[in-house]
N, C-alpha and C positions, 0 to 999 in steps of 0.2 A: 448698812447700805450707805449711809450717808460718811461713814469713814471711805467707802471704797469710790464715792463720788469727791472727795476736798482729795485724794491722792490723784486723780484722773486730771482735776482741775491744778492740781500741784504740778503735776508732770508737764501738761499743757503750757503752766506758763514758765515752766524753766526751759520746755523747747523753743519757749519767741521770746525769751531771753538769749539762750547760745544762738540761734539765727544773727540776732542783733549784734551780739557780741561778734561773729564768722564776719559780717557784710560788714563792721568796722576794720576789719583786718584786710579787706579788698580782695580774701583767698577765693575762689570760685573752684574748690575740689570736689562740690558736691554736684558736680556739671559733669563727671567723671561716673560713669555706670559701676556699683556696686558700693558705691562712700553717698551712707547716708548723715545726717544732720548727726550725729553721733560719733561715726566716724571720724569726719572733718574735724572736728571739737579734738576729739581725742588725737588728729595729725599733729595738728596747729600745737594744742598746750605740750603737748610731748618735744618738738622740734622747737620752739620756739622761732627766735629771730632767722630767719633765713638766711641772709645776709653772712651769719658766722661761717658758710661751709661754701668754699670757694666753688666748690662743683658739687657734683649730684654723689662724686665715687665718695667724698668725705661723710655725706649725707648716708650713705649706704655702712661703712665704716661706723658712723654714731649709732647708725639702728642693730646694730650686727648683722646685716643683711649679706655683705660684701665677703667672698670666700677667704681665708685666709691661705697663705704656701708653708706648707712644713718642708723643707727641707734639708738634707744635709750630703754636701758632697755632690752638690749640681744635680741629686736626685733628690724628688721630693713631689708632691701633688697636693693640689687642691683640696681644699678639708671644710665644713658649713662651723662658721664660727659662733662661737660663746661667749666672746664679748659682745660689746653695746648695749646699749640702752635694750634691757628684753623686753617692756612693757611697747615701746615701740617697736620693735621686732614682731611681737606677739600681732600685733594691729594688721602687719603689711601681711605676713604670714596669712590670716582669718582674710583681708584683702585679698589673697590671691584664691584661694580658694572657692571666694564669690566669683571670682573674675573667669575662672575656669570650668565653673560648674557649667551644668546642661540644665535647660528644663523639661521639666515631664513632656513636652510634646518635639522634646529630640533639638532645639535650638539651643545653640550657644548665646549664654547672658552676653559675652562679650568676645564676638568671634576673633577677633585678633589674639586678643591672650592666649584663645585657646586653642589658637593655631598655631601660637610658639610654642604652648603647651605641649601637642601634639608633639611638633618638629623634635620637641627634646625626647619624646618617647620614642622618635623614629633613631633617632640618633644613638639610641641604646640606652640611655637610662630607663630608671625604675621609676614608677609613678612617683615614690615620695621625693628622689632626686630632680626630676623635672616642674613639682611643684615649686621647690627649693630654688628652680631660678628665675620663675616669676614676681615673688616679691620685687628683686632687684631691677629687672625690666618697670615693674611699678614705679618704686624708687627716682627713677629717672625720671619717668613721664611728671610725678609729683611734685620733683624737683624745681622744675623745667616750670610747671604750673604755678606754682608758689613764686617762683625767680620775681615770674614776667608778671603775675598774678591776671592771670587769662584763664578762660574757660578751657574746659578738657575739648579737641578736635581729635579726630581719629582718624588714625593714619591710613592712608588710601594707597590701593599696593601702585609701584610703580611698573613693576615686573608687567601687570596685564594691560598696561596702556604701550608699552614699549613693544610687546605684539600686537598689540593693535595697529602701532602707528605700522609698523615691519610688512604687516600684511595688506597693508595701505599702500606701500611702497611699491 
């Protein structure tokens, strides 16, 4: 009992250690629905300096997130790549799938995601192909957040204010 008490108190204070370590680095990823105190940690030390990756597409390219083109002879398609960093790969990947999921009383954890989600299952993909372009969607937002090092906001459609105003009109 008291070994499973000093591991409970072990754990405790390595979590308000990485906090302290996160709020030193200014990132506010955990502002973002489904990146807990674990996550962030594991974002941050994986990517390191932001700075290095001019945009978010280089950023997607280190994790392996970012599709690769095979082609030959002007023909060729899209392919889910196997380079990058797969340890960060692996992160945004288990990220998207929190990001997509439902819960038991039928609500989406995070309805935008999982309304591109969707969009990509209308558009003919297979479920595992349209989980596959949500990391990247991630990616970006992540990116963006780290840049500017600002809280996560969620994107507000423009689409139903634009009938609004139309029907205003």
């Amino acid at each position: 009992m008291r070994e499973l008490k000093f591991r409970k108190q072990e754990n405790e204070d390595i979590d308000r250690e990485l906090d302290r370590l996160i709020q030193l680095t200014g990132y506010k990823l955990h502002t973002m629905p489904g990146i807990n105190l674990i996550t962030a940690a594991s974002i941050i030390s994986e990517i390191g300096n932001i700075e290095r990756f001019p945009n978010s597409n280089k950023l997607a390219q280190f994790s392996g997130v970012a599709p690769i083109n095979f082609s030959s002879a002007g023909k060729g398609k899209d392919q889910r790549s196997r380079q990058g960093n797969r340890v960060l790969n692996a992160i945004f990947y288990f990220l998207a799938i929190q990001l997509v999921q439902v819960n038991p009383n039928g609500k989406a954890r995070h309805p935008v995601f999982r309304e591109y989600f969707e969009s990509k299952l209308r558009e003919g993909k297979s479920k595992p192909q349209a989980l596959v372009c949500v990391p990247r969607r991630a990616v970006r937002i992540i990116y963006g957040m780290m840049r500017t090092k600002t809280e996560y906001k969620p994107f507000k459609k423009v689409r139903s204010l634009i009938c609004l105003e139309l029907s205003l009109w």
